[in-house]
C-alpha positions as CSV (number, residue, x, y, z in Angstrom):
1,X,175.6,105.2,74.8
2,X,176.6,108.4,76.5
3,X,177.0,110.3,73.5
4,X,173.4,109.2,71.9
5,X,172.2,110.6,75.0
6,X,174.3,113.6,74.7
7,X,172.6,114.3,71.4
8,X,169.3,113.3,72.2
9,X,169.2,115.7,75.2
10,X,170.6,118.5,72.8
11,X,168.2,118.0,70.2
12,X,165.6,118.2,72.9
13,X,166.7,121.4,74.1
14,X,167.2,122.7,70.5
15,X,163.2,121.6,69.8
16,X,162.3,123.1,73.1
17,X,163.8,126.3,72.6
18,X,162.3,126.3,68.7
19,X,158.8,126.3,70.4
20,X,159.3,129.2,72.4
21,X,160.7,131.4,69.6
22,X,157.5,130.0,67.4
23,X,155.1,130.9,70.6
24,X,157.0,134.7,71.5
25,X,156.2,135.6,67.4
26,X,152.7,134.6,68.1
27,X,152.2,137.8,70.0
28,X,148.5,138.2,71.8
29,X,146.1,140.7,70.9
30,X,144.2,143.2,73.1
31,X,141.5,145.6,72.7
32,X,141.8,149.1,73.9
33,X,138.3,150.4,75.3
34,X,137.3,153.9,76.3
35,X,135.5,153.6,79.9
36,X,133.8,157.1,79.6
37,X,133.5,159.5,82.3
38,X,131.2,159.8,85.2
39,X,127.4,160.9,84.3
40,X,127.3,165.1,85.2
41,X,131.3,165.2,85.3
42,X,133.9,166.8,83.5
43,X,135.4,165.1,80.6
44,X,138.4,163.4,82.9
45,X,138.5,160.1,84.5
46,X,141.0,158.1,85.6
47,X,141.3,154.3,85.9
48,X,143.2,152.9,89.1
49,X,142.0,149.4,89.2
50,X,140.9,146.0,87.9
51,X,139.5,142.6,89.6
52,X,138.8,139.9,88.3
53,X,134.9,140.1,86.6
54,X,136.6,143.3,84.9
55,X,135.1,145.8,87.3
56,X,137.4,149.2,87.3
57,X,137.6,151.5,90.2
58,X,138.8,155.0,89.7
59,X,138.1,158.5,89.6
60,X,135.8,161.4,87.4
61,X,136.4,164.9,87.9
62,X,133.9,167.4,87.9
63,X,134.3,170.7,86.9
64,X,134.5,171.9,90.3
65,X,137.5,170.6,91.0
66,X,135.6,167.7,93.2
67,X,136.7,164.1,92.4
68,X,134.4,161.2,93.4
69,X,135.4,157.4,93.0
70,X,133.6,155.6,89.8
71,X,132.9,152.1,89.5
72,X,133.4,151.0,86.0
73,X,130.3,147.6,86.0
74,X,131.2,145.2,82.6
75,X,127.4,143.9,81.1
76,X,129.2,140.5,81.8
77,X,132.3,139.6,83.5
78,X,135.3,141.1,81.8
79,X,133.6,142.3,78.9
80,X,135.0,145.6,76.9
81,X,131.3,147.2,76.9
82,X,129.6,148.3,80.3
83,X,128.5,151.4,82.2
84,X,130.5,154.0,84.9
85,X,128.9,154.9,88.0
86,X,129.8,158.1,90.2
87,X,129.7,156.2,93.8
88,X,129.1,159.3,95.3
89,X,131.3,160.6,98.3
90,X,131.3,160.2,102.7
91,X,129.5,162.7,104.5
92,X,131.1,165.3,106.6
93,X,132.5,167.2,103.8
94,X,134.6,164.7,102.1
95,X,134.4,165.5,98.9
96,X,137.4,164.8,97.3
97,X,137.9,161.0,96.5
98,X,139.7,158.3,94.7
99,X,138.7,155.0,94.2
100,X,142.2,153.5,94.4
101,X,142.2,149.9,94.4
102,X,139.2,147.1,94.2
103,X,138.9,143.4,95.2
104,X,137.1,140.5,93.6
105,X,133.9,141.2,96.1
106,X,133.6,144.3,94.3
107,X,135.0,146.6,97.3
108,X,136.9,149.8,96.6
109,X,139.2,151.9,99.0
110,X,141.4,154.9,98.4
111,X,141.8,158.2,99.8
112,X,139.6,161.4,100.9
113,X,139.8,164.8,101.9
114,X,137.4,167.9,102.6
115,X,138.4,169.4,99.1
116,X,136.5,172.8,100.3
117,X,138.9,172.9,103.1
118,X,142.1,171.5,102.2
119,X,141.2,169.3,105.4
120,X,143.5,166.4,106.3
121,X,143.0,163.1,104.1
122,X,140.9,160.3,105.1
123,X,140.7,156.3,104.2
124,X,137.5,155.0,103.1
125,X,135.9,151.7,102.3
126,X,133.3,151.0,99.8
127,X,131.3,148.1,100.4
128,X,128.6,146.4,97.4
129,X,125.2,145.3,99.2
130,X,125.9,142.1,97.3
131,X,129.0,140.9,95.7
132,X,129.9,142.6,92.2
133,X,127.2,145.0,93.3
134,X,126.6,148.3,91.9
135,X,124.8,150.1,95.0
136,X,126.5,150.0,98.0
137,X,128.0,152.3,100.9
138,X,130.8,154.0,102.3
139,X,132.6,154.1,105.9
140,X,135.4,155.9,107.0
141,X,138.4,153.5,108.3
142,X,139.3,156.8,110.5
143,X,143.4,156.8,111.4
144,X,146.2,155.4,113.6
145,X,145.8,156.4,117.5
146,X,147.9,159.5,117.9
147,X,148.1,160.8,114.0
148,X,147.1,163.9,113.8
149,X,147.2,163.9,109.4
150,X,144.8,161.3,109.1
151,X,145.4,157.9,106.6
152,X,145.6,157.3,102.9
153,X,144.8,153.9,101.8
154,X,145.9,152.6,98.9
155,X,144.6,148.7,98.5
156,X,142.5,146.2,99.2
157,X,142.8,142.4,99.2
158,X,140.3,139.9,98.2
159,X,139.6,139.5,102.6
160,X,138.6,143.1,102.5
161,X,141.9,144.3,104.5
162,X,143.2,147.5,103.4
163,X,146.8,149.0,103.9
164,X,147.9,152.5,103.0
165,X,149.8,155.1,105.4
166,X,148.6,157.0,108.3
167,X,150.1,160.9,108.8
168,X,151.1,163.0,111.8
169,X,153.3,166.1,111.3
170,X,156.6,164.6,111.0
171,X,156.3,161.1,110.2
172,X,154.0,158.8,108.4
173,X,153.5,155.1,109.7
174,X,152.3,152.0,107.9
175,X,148.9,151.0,108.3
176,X,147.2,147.3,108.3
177,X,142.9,147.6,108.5
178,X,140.9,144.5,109.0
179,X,137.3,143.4,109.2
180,X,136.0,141.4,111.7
181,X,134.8,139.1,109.2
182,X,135.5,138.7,105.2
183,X,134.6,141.5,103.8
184,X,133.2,143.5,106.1
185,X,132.2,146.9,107.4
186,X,133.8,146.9,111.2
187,X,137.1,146.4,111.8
188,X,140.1,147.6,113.6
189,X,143.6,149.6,112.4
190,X,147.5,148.7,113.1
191,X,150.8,150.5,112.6
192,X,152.6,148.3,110.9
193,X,155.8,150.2,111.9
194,X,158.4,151.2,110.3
195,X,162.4,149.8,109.3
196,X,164.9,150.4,111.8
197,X,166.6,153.6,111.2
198,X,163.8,155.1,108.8
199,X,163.4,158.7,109.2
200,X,160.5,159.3,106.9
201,X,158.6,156.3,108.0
202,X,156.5,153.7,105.7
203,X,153.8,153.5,104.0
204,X,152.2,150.3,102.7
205,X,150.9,150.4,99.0
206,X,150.2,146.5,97.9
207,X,148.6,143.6,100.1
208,X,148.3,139.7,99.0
209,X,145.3,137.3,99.4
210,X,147.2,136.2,103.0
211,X,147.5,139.8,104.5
């Protein structure tokens, strides 16, 4: 009895493993699409990020050295075919920007600077008037209390908090920004801190659904 269950167990394994080697030579295919560039830009983008209707946040270059963040809008969710909009850029001379990373509400942070000035970087927030929206607005998430640098934000979760690094002359610190409520425009800044014994600080580049 033990060995018929011996082989039984073997040949299960055996019929198991034949499955997988069948499934890994049935390899997926994928379409490769061109996004385009930003209307009035230079012929450069850049693609940073993806949620889940297939909306792409990145950034078009223009041909005076300005970047603004694009938002890549699918004509349904996830399809290959759709349309890039130039979002535009903050007041106050911010004119350099990235769309870096972009939730499932359709929000989209990254970093700016004053490009004219080589002026100190700056995290922003893009926010859709309406979820998956293609007209929305920006705010500046400002910096850590004491950093002189400013902040660089690098992503966004699906609660609308944003994480990224904050800068001072010697050290850069982790940064945690939250809304006030889900997705929202008002919020408040932490340092995160850093490890014990780091010399160059932290930064924080990826956040999950639970913060």
């Amino acid at each position: 009895m033990k060995t018929c269950l011996h082989h039984a167990t073997r040949l299960l394994a055996f019929f198991f493993c034949a499955l997988l080697t069948q499934s890994s030579l049935a390899l997926p295919t994928y379409t490769l699409s061109d996004l385009g560039d930003v209307p009035g830009g230079a012929p450069d983008s850049i693609g940073w990020s993806v949620n889940g209707s297939g909306q792409v946040a990145g950034a078009g270059f223009y041909t005076d050295a300005k970047n603004h963040p694009f938002l890549w809008q699918p004509n349904t969710p996830n399809s290959n075919l759709g349309s890039q909009i130039d979002l535009g850029t903050l007041p106050d001379s911010f004119n350099d920007m990235w769309g870096y990373s972009i939730n499932d509400f359709g929000q989209i942070s990254g970093p700016a600077r004053a490009y004219d000035t080589n002026g100190a970087f700056t995290s922003f927030l893009w926010t859709p008037n309406t979820a998956h929206g293609t007209s929305g607005h920006f705010i500046n998430l400002g910096d850590l209390p004491g950093r002189t640098n400013g902040s660089f934000a690098f992503a966004i979760n699906s609660h609308g908090q944003v994480v990224g690094r904050s800068l001072d002359n010697t050290q850069q610190r982790a940064f945690l920004w939250t809304p006030d409520a889900q997705n929202g425009e008002t919020g408040s800044m932490v340092d995160l801190g850093r490890l014990p014994g780091a010399t160059h600080g932290a930064s924080g580049h990826a956040i999950n659904a639970r913060g």
